[in-house]
N, C-alpha and C positions, 0 to 999 in steps of 0.2 A: 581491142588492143592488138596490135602487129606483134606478132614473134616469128617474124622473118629472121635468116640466120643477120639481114642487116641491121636490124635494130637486137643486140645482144642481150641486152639491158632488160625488157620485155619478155625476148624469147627464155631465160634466167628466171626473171621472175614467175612467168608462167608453169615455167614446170619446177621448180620449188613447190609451189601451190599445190601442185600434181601431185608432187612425193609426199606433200602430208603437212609443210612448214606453213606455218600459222602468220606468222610474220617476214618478211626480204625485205633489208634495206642494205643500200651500199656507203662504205667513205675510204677517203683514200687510207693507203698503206703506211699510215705515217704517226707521229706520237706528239703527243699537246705540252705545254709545259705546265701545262695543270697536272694531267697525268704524269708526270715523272715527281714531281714535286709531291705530289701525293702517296705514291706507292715509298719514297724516301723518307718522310714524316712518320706512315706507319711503321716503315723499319728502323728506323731510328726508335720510335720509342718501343720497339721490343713487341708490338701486339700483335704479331703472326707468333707469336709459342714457338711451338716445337714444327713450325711449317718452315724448315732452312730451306726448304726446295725456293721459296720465293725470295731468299736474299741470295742464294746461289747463282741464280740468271733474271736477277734483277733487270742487267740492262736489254736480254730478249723481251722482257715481261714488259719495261717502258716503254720502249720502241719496236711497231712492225719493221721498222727498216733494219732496225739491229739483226733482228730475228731472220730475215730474209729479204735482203735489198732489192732484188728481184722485183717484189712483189709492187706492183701498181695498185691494188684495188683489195678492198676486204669485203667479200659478202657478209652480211652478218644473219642468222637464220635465227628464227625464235617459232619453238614446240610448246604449244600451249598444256600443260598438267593442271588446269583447273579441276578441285578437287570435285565441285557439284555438292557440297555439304560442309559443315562450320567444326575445322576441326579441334577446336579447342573444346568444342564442348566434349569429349573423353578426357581430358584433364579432372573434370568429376569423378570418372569412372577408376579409382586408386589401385583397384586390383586389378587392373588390364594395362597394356603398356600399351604409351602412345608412341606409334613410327612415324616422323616426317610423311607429309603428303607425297613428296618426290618420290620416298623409298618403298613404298607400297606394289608398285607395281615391278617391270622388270626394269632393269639398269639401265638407265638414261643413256648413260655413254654409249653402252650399244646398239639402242636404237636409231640417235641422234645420227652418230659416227656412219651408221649404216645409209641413211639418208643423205647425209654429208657426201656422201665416197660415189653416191650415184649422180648426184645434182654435177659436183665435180670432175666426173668421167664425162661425162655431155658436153660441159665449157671446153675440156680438153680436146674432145671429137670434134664441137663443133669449131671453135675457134683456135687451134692450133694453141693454145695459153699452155702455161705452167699452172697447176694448183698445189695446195698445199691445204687438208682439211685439221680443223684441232676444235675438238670437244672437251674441255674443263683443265684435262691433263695435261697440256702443253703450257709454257708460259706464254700464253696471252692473257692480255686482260679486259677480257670480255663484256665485263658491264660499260666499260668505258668508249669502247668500241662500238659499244652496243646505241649508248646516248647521243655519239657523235654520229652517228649513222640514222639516228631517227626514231631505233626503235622504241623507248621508250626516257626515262630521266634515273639517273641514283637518289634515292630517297634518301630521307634524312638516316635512316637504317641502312643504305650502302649497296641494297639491292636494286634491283630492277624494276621499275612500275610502268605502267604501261596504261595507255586509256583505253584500249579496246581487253586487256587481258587480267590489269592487275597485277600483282605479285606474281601468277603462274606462267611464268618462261619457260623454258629448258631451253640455251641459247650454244649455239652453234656458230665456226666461221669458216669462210673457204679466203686462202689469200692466194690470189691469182696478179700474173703479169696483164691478163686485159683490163685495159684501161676504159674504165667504166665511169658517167656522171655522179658525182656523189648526191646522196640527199640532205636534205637540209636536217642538223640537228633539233633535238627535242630542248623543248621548256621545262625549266622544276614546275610540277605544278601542285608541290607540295602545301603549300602556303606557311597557315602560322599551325595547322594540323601537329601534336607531336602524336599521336597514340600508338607506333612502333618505339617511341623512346621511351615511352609510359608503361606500356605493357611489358617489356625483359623482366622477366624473373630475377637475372643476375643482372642487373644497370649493366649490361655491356658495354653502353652507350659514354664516353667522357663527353662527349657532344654533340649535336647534329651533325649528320653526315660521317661522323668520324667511329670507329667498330676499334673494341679493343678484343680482340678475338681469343684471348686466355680467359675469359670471363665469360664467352657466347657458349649456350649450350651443345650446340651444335659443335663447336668445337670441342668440346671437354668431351661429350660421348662420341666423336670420330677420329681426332688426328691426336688427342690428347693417351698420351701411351700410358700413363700411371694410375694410381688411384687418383679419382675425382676429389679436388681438393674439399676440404670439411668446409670452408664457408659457403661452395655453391650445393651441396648432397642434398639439403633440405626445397633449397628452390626448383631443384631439376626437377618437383617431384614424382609424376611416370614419367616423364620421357623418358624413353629410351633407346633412341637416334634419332638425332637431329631436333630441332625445336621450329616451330612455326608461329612463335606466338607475333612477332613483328611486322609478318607479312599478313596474317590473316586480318588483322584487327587494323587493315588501309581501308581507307574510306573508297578508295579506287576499285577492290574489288569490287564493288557491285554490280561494275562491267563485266566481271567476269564471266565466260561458261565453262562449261564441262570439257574434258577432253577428249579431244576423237577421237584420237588414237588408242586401240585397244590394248597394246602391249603398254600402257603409262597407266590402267585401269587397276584399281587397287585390287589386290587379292583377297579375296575373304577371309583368309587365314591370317593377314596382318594388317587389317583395317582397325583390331581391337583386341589382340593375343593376351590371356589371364598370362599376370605374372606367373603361378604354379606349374605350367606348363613350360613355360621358355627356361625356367631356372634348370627344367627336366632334364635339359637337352642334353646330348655328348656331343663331339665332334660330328658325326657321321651325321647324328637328328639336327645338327647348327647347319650343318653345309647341305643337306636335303631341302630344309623348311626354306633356304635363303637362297638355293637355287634362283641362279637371274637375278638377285635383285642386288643394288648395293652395299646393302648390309654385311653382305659375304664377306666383300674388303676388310672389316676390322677385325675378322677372328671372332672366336668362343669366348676367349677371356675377356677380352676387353667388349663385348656386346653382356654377356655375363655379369661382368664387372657392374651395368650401366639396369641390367635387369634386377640386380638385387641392390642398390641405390634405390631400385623404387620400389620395391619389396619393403624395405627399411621406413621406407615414406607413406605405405601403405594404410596404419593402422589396424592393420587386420592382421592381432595374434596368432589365427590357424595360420597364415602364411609362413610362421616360425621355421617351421619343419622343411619346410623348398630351402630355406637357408642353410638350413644346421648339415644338411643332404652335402651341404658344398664345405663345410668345414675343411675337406680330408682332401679338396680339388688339387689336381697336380699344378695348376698354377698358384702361385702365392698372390697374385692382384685377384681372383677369384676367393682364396681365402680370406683378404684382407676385406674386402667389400661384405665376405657375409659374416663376417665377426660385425662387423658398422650394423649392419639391417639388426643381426638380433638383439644389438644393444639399443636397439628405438622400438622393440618387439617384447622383450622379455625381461621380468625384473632382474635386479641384479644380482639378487642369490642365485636365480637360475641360471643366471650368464657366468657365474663364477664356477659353477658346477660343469659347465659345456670346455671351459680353459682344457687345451691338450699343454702339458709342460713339456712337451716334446716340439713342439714347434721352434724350428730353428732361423725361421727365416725372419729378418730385422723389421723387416716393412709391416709384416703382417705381428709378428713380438709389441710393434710400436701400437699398431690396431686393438690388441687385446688389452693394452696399457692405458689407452687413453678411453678405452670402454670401460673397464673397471674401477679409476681413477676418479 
């Protein structure tokens, strides 16, 4: 293959390959009327929750051209995180908590972004272009970018699949002024397959292809700031960030491998952490253990909040005591979560006996109400 600086397209692709990126494909800078008409559907009916970031710049998020007129060309780069192992089978394991495949290693974004910012200084040197890189946090929208580019199709569950990768992306974009060939878009090659829509704990799903995201686990233990509402507590049961059951259980993966890259390699310490020990943590032991990794983003409470959910889902009466620990927690969504676990833990004279009548706070008052009730 030519990666003279005249054939750009090649000399790009090639060294992508170089930095570590698993997939390059290219399409122009431009927005589908599928794509807008779809990202409107979802916010019209309310299923982005509490993510106002994505009706706030709606129209960057439809359109690359809104976002930056500029731009001619979207690299789209795809980091393969194949996990190498079936992660739902810890979903057996009640007294360990399951992290997302993603989150196990270090933070996506700053590996991604980091790769992203060198492939992007090269197009800059070599071809005089403008770049512009964005990993997850910008308003683009990526999967769809991502389909129209070749890299892979949105499955009926709204992710990314892919024939050579499966479900394991970590996907990346560079939108630059050079003007580059696009590639041809991908096929669904989902067929009449539903077992992402079969498999959700919480029926996420109102229908193929369509994600009602106040109902996705992932969403309730990440962007979701409150207590976990009581019809989904029972379903999460460990997770606790992020869910994977959608993506694992594609008939696609079996393409899958492993991931190269060493920094996306799960950590031992959060491939299968005992709840007893996460519930342990303080502040200082939260932002220690989660060092580099995603998880940091949510905070104590709200990761706390999502550890004693599955505490509560546990079965396992000795876990009582990691609960009862968090009683006196200075956050009230930490108190209110372990009042919920030890009423799935403990009978209910003994959960009457635990009551502080001191508790002032409404949220966690309403908790101990509808436990002893």
């Amino acid at each position: 293959m030519p990666t003279s600086i005249s054939d750009p397209k090649a000399l790009i692709v090639a060294e992508a390959i170089a930095q570590g990126f698993d997939a390059v494909r290219v399409t122009r800078a431009e927005s589908s009327p599928q794509q807008r008409e779809g990202l409107s559907e979802f916010l019209a009916a309310g299923h982005h929750g509490e993510m106002d970031w994505m009706e706030a710049r709606r129209d960057w998020r439809a359109d690359p051209a809104t976002l930056w007129p500029q731009a001619q060309s979207v690299i789209v780069l795809g980091l393969n995180y194949g996990p190498g192992y079936d992660p739902l089978a810890l979903l057996a394991a009640k007294e360990r908590g399951a992290i997302s495949v993603y989150a196990q290693g270090d933070d996506y974004h700053d590996v991604v972004k980091k790769k992203l910012k060198a492939l992007g200084g090269l197009i800059a040197q070599k071809f005089k272009a403008d770049v512009k890189v964005f990993v997850d946090t910008a308003p683009v929208m990526e999967k769809p970018l991502a389909a129209r580019a070749g890299v892979g199709w949105q499955g009926k569950h709204t992710n990314l699949v892919s024939r050579e990768f499966g479900s394991w992306l970590f996907l990346g974009s560079i939108f630059t002024t050079l003007a580059l060939e696009p590639d041809a878009a991908e096929v669904d090659h989902c067929g009449t397959c539903s077992n992402c829509l079969d498999a959700c704990p919480t029926k996420a799903f109102p229908a193929p292809y369509r994600l009602d995201a106040r109902r996705c686990i992932s969403y309730l233990t990440i962007e979701n700031s409150g207590p976990i509402p009581r019809e989904f507590r029972e379903a999460m049961g460990n997770r606790i960030y992020g869910c994977d059951d959608c993506l694992a259980v594609c008939p696609w993966n079996k393409f899958a491998s492993t991931a190269r890259e060493m920094s996306l390699q799960a950590r031992d310490e959060l491939k299968a952490p005992p709840l007893a020990e996460l519930a342990a943590l303080d502040d200082a032991g939260f932002r220690a253990r989660f060092r580099k990794s995603p998880t940091k983003r949510i905070g104590r409470a709200r990761f706390l909040r999502n550890v004693l959910t599955a505490i509560g889902n546990s079965n396992a009466p000795h876990l009582a005591p990691s609960a009862q620990n968090l009683l006196g927690d200075e956050s009230p969504l930490v108190r209110g979560a372990a009042v919920w676990a030890l009423s799935q833990l403990l009978p209910r004279a003994e959960l009457q006996g635990l009551r502080d009548g001191r508790e002032t706070d409404g949220s966690v008052i309403a908790e101990w109400d509808a436990a002893l009730n």
